[in-house]
C-alpha positions in Angstrom: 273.2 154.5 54.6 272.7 151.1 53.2 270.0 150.1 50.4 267.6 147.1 51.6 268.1 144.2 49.5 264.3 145.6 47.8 265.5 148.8 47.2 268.6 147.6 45.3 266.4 145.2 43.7 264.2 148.3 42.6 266.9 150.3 40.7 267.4 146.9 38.6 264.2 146.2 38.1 265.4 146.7 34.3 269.1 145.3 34.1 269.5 142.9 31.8 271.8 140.0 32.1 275.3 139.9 31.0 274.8 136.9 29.1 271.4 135.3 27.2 268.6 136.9 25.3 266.8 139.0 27.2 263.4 138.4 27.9 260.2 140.4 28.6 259.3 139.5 32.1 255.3 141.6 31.3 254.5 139.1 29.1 254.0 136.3 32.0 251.2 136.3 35.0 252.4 136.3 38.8 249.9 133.8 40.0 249.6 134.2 43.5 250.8 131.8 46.4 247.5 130.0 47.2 246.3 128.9 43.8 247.1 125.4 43.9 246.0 123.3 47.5 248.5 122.1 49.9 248.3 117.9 50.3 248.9 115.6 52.9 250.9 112.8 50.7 253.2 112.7 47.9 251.2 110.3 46.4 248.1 112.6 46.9 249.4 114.5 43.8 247.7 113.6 40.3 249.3 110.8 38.6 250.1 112.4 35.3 252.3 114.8 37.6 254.0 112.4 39.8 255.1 110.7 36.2 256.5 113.7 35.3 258.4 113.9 38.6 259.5 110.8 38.7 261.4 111.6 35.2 263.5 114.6 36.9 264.3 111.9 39.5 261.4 113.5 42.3 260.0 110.3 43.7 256.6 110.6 45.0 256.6 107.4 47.2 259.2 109.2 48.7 261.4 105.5 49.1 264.7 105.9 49.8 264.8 110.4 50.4 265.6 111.9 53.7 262.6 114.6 52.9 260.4 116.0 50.6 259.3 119.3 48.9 257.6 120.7 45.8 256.1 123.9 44.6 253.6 124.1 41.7 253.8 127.7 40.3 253.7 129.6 43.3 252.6 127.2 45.9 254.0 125.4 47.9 252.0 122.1 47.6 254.1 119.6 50.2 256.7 119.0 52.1 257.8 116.9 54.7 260.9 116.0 56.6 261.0 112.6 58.8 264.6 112.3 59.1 265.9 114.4 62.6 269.2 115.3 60.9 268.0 117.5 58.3 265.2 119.9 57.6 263.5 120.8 54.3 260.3 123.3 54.7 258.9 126.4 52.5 261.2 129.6 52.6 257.9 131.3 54.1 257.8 129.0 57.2 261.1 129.1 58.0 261.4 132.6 57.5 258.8 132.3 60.8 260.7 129.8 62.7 264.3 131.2 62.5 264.7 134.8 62.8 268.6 134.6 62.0 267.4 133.2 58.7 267.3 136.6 57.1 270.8 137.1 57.7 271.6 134.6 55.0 269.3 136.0 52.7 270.6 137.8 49.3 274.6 137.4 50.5 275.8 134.7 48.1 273.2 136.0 45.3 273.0 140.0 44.7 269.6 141.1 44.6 270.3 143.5 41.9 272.5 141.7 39.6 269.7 141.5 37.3 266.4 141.9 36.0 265.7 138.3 37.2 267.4 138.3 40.7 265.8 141.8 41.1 262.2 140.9 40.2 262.9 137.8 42.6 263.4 139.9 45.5 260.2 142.3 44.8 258.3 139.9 44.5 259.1 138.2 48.0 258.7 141.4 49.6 255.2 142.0 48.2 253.6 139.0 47.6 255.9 136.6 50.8 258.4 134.1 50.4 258.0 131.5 48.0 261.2 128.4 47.4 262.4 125.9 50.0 264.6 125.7 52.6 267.3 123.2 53.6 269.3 122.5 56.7 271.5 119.6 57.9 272.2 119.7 61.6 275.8 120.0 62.6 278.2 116.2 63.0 275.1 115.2 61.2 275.5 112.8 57.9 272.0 111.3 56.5 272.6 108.9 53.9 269.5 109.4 51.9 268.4 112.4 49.6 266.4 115.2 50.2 264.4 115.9 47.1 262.7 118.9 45.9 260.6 120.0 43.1 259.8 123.2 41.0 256.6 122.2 38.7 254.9 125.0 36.1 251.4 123.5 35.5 249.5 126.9 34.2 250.4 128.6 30.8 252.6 131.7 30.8 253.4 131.5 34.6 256.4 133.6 35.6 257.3 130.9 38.4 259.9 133.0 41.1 261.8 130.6 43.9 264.3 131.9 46.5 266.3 128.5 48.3 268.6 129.1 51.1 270.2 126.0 51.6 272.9 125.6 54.7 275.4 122.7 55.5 276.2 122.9 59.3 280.3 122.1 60.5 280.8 118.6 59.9 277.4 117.9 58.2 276.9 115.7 54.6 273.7 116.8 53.0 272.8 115.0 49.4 270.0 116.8 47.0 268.0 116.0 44.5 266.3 118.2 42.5 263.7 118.4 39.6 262.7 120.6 37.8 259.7 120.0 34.8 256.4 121.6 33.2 253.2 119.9 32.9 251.6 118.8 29.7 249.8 121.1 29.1 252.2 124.0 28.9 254.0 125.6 26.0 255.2 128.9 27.3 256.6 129.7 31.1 259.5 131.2 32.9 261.4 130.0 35.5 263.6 132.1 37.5 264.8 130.2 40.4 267.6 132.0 43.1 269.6 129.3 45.3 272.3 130.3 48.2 274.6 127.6 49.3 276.5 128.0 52.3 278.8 125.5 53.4 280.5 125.7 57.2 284.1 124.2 58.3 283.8 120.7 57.4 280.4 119.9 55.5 280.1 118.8 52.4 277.1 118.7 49.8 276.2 117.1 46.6 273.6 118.6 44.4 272.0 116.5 42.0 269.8 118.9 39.2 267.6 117.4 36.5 265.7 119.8 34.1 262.8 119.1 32.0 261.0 122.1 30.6 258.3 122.5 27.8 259.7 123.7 24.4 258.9 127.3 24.9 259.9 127.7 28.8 262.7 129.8 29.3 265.1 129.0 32.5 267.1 132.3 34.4 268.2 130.3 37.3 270.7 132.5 39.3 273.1 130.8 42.1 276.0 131.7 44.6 278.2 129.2 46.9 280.0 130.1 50.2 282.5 127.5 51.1 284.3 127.6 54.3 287.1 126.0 55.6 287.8 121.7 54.6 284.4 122.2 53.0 283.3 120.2 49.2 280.2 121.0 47.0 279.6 118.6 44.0 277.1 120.0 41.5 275.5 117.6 38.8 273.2 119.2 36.1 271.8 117.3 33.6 269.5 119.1 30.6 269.3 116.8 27.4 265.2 117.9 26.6 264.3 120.7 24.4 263.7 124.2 26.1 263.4 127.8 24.4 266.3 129.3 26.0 268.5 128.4 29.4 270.8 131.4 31.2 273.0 129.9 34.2 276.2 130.9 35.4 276.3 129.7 39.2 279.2 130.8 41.2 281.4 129.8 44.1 283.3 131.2 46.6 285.8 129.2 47.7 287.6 131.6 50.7 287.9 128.8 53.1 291.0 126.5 53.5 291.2 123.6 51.4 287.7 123.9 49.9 286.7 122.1 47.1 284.2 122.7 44.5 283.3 120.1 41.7 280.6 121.1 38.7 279.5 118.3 36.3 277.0 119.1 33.8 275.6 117.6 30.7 274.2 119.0 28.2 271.7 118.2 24.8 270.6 120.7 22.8 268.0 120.0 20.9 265.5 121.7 18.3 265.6 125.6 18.9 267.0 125.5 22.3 269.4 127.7 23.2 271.3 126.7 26.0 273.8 129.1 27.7 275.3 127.6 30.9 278.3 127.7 32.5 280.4 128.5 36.1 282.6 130.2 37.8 284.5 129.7 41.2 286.6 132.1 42.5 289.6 130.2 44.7 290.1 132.8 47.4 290.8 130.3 50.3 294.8 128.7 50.5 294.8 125.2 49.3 291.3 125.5 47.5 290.4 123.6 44.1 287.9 123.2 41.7 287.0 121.0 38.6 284.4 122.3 36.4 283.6 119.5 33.6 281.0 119.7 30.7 279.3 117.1 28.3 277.4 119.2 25.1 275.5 117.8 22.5 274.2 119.9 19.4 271.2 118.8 16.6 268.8 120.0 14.9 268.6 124.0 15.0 269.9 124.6 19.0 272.4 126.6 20.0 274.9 125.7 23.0 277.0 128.1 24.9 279.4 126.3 27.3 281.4 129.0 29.7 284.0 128.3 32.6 285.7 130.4 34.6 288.3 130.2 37.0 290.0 132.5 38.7 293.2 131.9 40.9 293.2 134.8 44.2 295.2 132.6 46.4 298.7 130.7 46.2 298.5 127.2 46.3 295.2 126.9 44.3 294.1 124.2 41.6 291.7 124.3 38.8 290.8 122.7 35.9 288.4 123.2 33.4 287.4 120.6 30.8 284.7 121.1 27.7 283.9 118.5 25.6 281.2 118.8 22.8 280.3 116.7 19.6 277.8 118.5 16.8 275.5 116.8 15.0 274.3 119.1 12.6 275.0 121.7 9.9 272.3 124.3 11.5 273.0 123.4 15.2 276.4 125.0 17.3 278.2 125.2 20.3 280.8 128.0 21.2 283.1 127.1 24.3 284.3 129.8 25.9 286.8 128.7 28.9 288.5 131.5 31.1 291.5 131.4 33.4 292.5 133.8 35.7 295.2 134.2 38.0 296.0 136.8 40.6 298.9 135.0 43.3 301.7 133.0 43.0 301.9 129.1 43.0 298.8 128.5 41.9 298.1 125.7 38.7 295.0 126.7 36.5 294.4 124.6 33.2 291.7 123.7 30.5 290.8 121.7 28.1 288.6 122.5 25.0 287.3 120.6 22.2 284.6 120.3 19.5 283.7 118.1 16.7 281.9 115.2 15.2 281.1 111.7 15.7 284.3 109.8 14.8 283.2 107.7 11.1 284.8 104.7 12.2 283.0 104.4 15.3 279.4 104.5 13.6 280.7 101.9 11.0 281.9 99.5 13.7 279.0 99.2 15.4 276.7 99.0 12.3 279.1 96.2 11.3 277.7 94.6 14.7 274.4 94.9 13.7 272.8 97.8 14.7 271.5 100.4 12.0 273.3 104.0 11.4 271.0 105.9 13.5 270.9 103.5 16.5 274.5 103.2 16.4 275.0 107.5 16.5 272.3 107.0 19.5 274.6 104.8 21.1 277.6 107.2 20.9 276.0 109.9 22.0 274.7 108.5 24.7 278.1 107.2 25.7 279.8 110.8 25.3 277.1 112.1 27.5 277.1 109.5 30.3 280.1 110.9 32.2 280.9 108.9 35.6 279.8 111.0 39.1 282.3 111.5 41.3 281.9 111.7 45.0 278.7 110.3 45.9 277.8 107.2 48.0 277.6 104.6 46.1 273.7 104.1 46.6 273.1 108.0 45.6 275.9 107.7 41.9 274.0 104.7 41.0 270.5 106.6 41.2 272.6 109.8 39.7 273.6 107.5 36.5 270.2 106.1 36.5 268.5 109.6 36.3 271.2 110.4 34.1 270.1 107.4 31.9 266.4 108.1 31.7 267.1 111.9 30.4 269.5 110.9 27.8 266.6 108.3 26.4 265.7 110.8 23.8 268.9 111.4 22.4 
């Protein structure tokens, strides 16, 4: 007979993850669902937390974005969805509208794959559905972003989001999302769970900013199903200091020609320990994937950059690139890329490297004026400022600019 996605979720209540510290989920509080009031506006939400948004590039005037949704802890606080091509709503409300919904639900992500997922999926079942919802209608291509928000504003909240996001046949859905912690808050988790499923001929980009508090720790968990002539471009960007980051996301690339693209940037910083990574798995003839990392070590953080890719089908492509620089004697980063092939003709390649900034470089541009330290900020920021591929032009040029606000602290 087969287990209910709570009841596998129950037997790994316990499981720890394969990779990251593991962390003692009793020591956070479940707030519940209706702690924090809904509001009509955006703009209705205090100002110190709309700054905060608008740094994760979550723009509360809501110029320029297709639709709108945040969650503060466990509460869904707004959302709102003018455009007629694509819908954004709480996970709980469309749970209500679309029955088939549930048959989505836990296929991409395994409930019990670990502690995290596990305690995800317990907690829906208890205490209701919390995370958002996306949908873009089929033939359907809306220029502007949707955006949507995670916020922690209480102390030693064990924030829990489950996001279902679908791209209809022949539908172009672009993202943005933010994710940050208020002020006032030293110590959270965040464990958010995300399913992407692409249909013949859609396409989405999904733009990720992350801004936690120094002691926050991150266990986002996320799967991708990507059918036929489908593409999926992920951008993450992380360059503040957080107390430890776990993310692997994986896709599934068993349609036709389907393409997968991950982009991330990364800055550790103080006693972060950042452990990211991805993995597609190119099932589908004709599918290919290019999974590209910026890191950045100082000060005392740890960075763990992983890749995998595995080859199941001939014909496939993939190519896996790590770059990092480190820029101190108590800071690290350990690149781990993986290749795996299964078929015949089928090209799998990567490209590792780590060092330092190059001497000559810093004494250049001090010989043009700028001082030691402003001219290692520069390279940095350079190294980390990779170009984004695939966008419209309006949504790379707000993707660089969001990419340029997070590396100001660098």
């Amino acid at each position: 007979m087969l287990q209910t996605p709570v009841e596998r979720a129950k037997k790994a209540h316990k499981k720890k993850a394969l990779y990251g510290e593991d962390i003692d989920l009793e020591k956070f509080i479940k707030e519940e669902a209706g702690e924090h009031e809904r509001v009509e506006r955006a703009v209705e939400i205090p100002k110190k937390i709309q700054d905060t948004l608008l740094k994760v590039g979550v723009d509360p005037t809501e110029k320029e974005r297709s639709g709108t949704f945040i969650q503060m802890d466990q509460s869904g606080v707004y959302n709102a969805s003018p455009s007629e091509s694509v819908e954004i709503m709480g996970m709980n409300v469309a749970l209500d509208k679309y029955g088939w919904l549930k048959d989505y639900m836990w296929k991409a992500v395994a409930p019990d794959a670990d502690k995290y997922t596990a305690q995800t999926a317990i907690r829906e079942s208890e205490e209701g559905n919390s995370g958002y919802f996306i949908r873009s209608l089929p033939g359907s291509k809306e220029v502007f972003p949707l955006q949507a928000c995670m916020f922690i504003g209480d102390e030693k909240v064990m924030q829990t989001a489950h996001n279902i996001i679908i791209a209809e046949e022949n539908s172009e859905l672009h993202i943005i999302t933010g994710c940050a912690t208020g002020e006032d808050v030293s110590s959270a988790l965040h464990v958010g769970v995300s399913e992407f499923y692409l249909k013949p001929g859609s396409k989405i980009t999904f733009t990720m900013v992350h801004n936690w508090a120094e002691q926050v720790d991150v266990r986002p968990r996320t799967g991708i199903m990507c059918g036929d002539d489908t593409t999926y471009i992920s951008n993450y960007i992380l360059t503040s200091p957080v107390r430890s980051i776990q993310s692997y996301p994986t896709a599934y690339c068993s349609g036709k020609n389907s393409k997968v693209l991950f982009q991330s940037i990364l800055g550790g910083q103080k006693d972060s320990i950042l452990d990211m990574g991805s993995r597609v798995f190119l099932e589908g003839e004709g599918s290919s994937t290019e999974m590209i990392s910026r890191a950045v070590s100082k000060d005392n953080s740890q960075v763990y950059a992983r890749g995998h890719l595995a080859g199941k089908m001939h014909d496939t492509k993939g190519h896996l690139e790590c770059h990092g620089l480190v820029l101190s004697d108590d800071s690290m980063i350990y690149a781990v890329p993986e290749l795996e092939g299964s078929a015949r003709d089928l090209e799998l390649s990567h490209e590792a490297a780590v060092g330092k900034i190059a001497e000559e470089e810093v004494l250049y541009l001090m010989s043009r004026g700028l001082t030691e330290e402003e001219a290692a900020s520069m390279i940095v920021r350079g190294f980390l400022s990779m170009d984004i591929t695939g966008l419209p032009q309006e949504l790379a040029d707000e993707t660089k600019k969001m990419i340029d606000m997070s590396l100001q602290g660098m």
